[in-house]
C-alpha positions in Angstrom: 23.6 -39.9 52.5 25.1 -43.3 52.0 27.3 -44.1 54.7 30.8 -45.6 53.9 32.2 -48.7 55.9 36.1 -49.7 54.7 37.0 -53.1 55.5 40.9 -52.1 55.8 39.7 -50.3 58.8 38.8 -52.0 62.4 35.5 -49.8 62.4 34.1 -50.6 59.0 34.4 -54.4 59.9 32.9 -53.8 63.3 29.9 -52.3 61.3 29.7 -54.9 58.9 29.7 -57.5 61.4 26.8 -55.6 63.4 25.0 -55.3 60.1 25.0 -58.8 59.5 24.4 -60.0 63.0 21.3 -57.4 62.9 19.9 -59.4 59.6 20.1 -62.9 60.3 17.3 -64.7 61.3 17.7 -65.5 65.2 14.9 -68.7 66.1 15.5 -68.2 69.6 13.8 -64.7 70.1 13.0 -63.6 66.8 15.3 -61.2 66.6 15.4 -60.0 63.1 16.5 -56.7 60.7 14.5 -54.6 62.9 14.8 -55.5 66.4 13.6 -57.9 68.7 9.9 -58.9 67.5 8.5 -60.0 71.2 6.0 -57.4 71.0 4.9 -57.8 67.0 5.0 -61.7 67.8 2.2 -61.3 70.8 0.1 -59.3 68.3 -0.1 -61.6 65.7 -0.9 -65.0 67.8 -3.6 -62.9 69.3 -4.9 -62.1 65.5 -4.4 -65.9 64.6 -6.4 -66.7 67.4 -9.2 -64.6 66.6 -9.7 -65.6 62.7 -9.3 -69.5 64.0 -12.6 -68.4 66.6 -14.2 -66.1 64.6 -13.6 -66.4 60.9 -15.1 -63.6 58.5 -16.0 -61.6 61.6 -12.7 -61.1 62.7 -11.6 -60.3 59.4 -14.2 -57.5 58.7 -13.4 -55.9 62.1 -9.8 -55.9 61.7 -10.1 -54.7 58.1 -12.2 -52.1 59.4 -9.6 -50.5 61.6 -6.7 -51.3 59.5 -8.1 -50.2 56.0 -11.6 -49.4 55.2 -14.2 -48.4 57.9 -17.2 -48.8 55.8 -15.5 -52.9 55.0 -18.6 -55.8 55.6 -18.4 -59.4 54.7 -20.0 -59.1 51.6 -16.9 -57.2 50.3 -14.2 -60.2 51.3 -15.1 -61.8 47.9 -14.2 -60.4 44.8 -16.7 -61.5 42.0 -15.4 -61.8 38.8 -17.6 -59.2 37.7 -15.7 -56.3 39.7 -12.3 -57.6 37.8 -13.8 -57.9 34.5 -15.3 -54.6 35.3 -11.7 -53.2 36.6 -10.0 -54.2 33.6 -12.3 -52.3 31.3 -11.2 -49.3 33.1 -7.2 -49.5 33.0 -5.6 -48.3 29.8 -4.1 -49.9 27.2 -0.8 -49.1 27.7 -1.2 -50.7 31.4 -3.4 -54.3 30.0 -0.3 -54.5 27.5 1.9 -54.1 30.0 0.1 -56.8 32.5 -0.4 -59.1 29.6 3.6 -58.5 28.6 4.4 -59.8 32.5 2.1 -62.6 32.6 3.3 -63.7 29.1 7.4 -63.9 29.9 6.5 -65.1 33.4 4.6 -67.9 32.2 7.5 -69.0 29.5 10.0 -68.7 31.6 8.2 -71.0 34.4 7.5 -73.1 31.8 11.1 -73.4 30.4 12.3 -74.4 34.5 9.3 -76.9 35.0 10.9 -80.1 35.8 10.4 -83.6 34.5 10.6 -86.9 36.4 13.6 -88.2 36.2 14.6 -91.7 34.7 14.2 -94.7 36.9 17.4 -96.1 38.3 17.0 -100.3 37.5 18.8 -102.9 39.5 18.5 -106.4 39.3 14.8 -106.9 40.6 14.6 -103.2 41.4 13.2 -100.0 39.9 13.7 -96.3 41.8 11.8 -93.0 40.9 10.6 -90.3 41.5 7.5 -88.3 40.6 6.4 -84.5 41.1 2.6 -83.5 41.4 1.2 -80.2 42.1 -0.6 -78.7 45.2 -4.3 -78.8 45.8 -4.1 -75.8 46.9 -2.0 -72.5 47.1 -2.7 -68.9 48.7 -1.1 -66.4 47.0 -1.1 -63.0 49.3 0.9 -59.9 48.6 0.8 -56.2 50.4 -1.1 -53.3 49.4 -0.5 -51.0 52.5 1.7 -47.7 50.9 0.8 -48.8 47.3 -1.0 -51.1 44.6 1.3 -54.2 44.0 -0.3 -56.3 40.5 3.6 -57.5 39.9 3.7 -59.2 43.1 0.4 -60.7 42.2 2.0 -61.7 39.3 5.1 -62.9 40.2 2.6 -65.5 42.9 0.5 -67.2 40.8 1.8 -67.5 37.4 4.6 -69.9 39.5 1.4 -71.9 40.9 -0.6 -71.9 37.6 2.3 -73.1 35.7 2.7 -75.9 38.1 -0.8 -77.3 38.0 -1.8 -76.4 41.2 -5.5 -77.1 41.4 -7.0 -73.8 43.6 -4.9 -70.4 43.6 -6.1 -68.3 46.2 -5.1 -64.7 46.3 -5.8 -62.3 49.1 -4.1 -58.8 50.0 -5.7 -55.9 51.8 -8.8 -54.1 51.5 -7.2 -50.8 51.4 -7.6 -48.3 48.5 -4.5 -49.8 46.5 -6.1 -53.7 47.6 -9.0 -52.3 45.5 -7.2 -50.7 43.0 -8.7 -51.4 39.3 -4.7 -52.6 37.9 -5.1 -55.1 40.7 -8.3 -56.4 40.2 -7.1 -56.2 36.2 -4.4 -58.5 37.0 -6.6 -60.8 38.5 -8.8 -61.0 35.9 -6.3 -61.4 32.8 -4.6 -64.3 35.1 -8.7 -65.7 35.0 -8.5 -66.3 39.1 -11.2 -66.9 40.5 -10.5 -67.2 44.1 -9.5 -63.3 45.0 -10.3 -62.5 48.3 -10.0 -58.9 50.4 -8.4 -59.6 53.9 -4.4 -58.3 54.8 -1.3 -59.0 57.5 -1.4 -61.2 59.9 -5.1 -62.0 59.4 -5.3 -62.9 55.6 -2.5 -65.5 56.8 -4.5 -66.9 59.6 -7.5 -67.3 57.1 -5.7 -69.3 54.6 -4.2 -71.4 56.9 -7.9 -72.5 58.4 -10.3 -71.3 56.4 -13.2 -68.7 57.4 -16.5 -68.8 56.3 -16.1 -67.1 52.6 -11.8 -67.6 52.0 -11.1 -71.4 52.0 -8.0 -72.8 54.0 -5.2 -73.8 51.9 -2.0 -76.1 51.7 0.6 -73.6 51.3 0.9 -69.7 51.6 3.4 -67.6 49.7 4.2 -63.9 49.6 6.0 -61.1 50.8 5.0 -58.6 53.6 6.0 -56.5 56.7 7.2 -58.2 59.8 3.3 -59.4 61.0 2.9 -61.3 57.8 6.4 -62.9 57.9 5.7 -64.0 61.8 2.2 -64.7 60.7 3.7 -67.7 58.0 5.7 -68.4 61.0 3.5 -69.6 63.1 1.3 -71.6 61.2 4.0 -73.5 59.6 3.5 -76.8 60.1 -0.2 -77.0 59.6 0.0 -75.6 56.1 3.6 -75.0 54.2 5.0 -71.6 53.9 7.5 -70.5 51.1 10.1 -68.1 53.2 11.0 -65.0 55.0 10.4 -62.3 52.0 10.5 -58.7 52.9 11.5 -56.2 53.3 13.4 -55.2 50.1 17.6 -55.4 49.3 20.1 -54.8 46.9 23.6 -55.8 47.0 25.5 -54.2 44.1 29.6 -56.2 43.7 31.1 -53.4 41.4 35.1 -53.0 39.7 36.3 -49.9 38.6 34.4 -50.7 35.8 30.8 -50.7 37.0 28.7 -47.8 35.6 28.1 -45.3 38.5 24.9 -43.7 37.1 23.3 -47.4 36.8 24.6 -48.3 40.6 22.7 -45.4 42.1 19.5 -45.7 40.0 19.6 -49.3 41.3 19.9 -48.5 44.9 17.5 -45.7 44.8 14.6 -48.4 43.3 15.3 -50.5 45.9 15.5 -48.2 48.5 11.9 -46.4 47.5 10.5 -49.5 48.8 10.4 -47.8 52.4 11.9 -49.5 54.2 14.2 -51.2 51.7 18.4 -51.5 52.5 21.2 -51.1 49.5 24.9 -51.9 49.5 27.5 -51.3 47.1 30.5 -53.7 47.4 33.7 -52.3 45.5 37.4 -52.3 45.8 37.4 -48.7 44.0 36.8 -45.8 46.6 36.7 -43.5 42.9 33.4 -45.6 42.2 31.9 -44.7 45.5 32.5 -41.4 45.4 31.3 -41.4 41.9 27.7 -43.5 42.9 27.4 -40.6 45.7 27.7 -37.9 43.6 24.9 -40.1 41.1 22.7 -40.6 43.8 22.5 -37.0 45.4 21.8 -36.0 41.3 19.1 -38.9 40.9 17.4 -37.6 44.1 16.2 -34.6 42.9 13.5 -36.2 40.4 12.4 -38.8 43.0 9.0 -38.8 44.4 9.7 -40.6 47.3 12.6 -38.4 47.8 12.6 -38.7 51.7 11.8 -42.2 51.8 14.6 -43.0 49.9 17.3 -40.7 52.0 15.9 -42.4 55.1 16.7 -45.8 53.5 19.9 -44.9 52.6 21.5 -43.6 55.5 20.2 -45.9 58.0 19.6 -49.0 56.3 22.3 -48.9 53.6 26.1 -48.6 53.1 28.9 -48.5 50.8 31.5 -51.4 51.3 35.4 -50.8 50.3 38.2 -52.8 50.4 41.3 -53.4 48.4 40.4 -57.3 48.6 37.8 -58.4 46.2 37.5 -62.0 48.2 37.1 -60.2 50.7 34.1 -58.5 49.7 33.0 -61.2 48.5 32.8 -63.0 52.2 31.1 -60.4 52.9 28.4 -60.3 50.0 27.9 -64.4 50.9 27.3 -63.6 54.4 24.6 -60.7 53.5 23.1 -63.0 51.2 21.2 -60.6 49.4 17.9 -60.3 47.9 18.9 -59.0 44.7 22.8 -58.7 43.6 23.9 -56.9 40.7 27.6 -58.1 39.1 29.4 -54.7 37.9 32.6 -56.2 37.2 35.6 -56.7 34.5 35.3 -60.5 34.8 31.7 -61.3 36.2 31.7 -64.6 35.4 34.3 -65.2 37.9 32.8 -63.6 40.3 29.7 -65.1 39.9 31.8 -68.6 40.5 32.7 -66.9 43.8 29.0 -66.1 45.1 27.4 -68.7 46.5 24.1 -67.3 48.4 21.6 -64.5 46.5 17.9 -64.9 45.6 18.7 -63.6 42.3 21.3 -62.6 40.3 21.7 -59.7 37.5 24.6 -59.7 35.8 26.1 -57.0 34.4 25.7 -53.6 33.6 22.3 -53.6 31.4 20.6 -56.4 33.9 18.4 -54.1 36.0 16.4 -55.5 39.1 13.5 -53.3 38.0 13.2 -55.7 34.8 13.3 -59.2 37.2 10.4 -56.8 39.8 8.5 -56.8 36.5 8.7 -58.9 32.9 12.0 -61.0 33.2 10.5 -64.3 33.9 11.7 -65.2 37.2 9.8 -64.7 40.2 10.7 -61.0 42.1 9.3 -62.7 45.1 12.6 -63.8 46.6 14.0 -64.7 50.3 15.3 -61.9 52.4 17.3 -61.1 55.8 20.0 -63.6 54.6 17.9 -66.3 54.0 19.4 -66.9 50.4 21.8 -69.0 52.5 19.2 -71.8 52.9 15.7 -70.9 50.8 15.6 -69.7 47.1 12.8 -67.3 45.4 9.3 -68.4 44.6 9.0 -70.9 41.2 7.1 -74.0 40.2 9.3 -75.7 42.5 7.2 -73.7 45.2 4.0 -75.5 44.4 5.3 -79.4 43.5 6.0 -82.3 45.5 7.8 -85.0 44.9 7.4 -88.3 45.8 9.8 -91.1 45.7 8.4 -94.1 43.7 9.9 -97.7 44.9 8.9 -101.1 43.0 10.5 -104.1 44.4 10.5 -107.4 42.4 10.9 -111.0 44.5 14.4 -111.2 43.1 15.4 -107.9 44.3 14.0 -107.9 48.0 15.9 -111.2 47.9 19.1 -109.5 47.5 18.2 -106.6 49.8 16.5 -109.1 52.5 19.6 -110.1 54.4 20.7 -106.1 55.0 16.9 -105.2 56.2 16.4 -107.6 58.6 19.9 -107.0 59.9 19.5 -103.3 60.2 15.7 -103.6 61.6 16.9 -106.0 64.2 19.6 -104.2 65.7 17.2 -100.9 65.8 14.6 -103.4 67.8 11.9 -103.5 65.0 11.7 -107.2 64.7 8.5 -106.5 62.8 9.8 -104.6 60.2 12.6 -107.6 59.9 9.8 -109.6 59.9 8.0 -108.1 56.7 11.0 -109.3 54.7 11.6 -112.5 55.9 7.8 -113.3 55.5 7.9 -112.4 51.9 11.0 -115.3 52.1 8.9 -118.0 53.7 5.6 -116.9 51.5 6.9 -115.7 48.0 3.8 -114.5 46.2 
């Protein structure tokens, strides 16, 4: 069962502190969540390598081993038939449901879109700024342990919404990559570019292009560990969005939080195998309270073991009389998902500074942001809320400064530039000024 760490006590912050040292990203050897990665790391530039050489062919020989024996290259392509086809097949109560998500996704993307700002004018001088979507995006989500349309979802309404001009999707040709509420998804988001490849390999492709899925400019989604390194290493030739996966939940609960709610939280998130839950509360009552709720939620559970292994070896309860500092704590975890259980949650919120995604209050469950809230459940992980946020329009936009000089203006400006370029040794870029000087147009 869920473990109990006190921060009153030299123990519980000893195992805080490991946890957190455990999470954080380290650049030098990869070592993340799980362990060092040297081994995982030597895998996946070996797959890179291949689908660079090889293209398609690699693809159907690793989707061969890894999900379907029977896979050829005719299969990597979905046609819009086999969607169209899918979605006659799912029921109604699923094609509302898929409709419902792609309808509050698409507001709610719409609603955070931004516009270019107003020029700032000087004398002689107008500043702007400009954003313009991607070419391109590749859109790839998981479908090892189960059938994932909400992650679909949650990619490329964020990239349609921003304009981008081709969304490529691929995830794995396994039995749930195939599924028909996939392949429904696709076709009531009318993509055209679906494509049946997974891990490390589906990356590779997207970053340089085989012979039937085309390269792209940036990849997003989440994964397992070979699909996160994967993004890793071709970043730089195409962008990448973050380090997403696997699942958390940090819950910052008061006396007053609802224990029932608590424990249905962390079990959801803890189903995801792996997935890792905290609790954060100054009332030891509560925790015994979300205990007793989770060992009386378990019994209905159909991933019962999956989410006991979760629990006690990726998750804790954290108590201490000191709301700030559980708050520390909950900044340095940087969670996923948080969940505000507290008398005066606005102030708290004031107090957290790193999460992909906030819920606040009692009612706010993360199982309504996985699916039809609006904002993307694709968000960073591993404590990477400190620097990267969750996948939205901003994902898929660039922006572009816009600079328009009049003769007056330079004039003003001249004396600084050559000044500056001259003392970094550029006497050519000093130059360009002072020749506007001797030569006004």
């Amino acid at each position: 069962m869920l473990p109990i760490w006190n921060l009153n006590d030299p123990t519980g912050r000893e195992k805080v502190a490991e946890r957190i040292k455990r999470l954080r990203l380290n650049p030098a050897d990869l070592a993340l969540s799980r362990g060092a990665l040297a081994e995982k790391e030597a895998v996946v530039r070996a797959t890179i390598a291949d689908v660079a050489a090889r293209g398609d062919a690699a693809i159907v020989e690793l989707s061969r081993q890894f999900d379907d024996p029977q896979f050829s290259a005719d299969q990597i392509r979905v046609t819009t038939q086999e969607m169209a086809a899918a979605a006659g097949r799912v029921s109604p109560e699923i094609t509302s449901a898929l409709r419902r998500s792609i309808a509050q996704l698409t507001e709610y993307q719409r609603h955070i879109m931004p516009s270019d700002p107003p020029d700032l004018i000087r004398s002689g001088v107008r500043l702007g700024m400009r954003f313009t979507p991607m070419d391109s995006a590749g859109c790839y989500f998981p479908g090892g342990k189960a059938a994932y349309p909400s992650s679909l979802i949650h990619l490329a309404v964020p990239a349609i919404v921003a304009g981008v001009g081709k969304v490529a999707v691929c995830t794995p040709p396994s039995k749930y990559g195939k599924s028909d509420v996939v392949l429904a998804a696709c076709h009531e988001l009318k993509l055209t570019h679906v494509y049946r490849a997974g891990g490390a390999a589906a990356i590779a492709a997207m970053a340089f292009g085989t012979q039937t899925i085309p390269a792209v400019d940036k990849i997003v989604g989440p994964g397992n560990d070979y699909v996160q390194l994967a993004k890793r290493a071709v970043a730089g030739g195409v962008g990448i969005d973050g380090y997403l996966g696997p699942s958390e939940i940090l819950v910052i609960a008061d006396e007053t939080g609802e224990p029932a709610f608590i424990a249905a939280d962390l079990i959801a998130q803890a189903e995801h195998d792996p997935g890792s839950c905290f609790l954060l509360t100054a009332s030891s009552e509560l925790a015994g309270r979300v205990i007793e709720q989770i060992a009386a939620q378990l019994v209905a559970r159909n991933r019962r073991a999956a989410i006991e292994k979760s629990l006690e070896s990726e998750s804790a309860i954290i108590v201490s009389n000191s709301m700030e500092n559980l708050l520390e704590v909950a900044n340095q975890l940087a969670a996923e998902h948080v969940n505000l259980q507290c008398k005066d949650n606005d102030a708290v919120l004031r107090q957290l500074k790193h999460a992909g995604a906030v819920f606040f209050g009692p009612w706010s469950a993360v199982a309504a942001g996985d699916y039809v809230a609006g904002p993307s459940h694709c968000l960073p992980t591993n404590t990477t809320a400190r620097f990267s946020s969750g996948v939205s329009v901003y994902e898929f936009l660039k922006r572009s400064s816009i600079v328009r000089y009049e003769a007056n203006g330079l004039t003003a400006d001249a004396d600084a530039v050559i000044a500056l370029a001259n003392e970094e040794h550029l006497d050519g870029h000093a130059a360009s000024v002072a020749q506007r000087r001797i030569n006004p147009a």
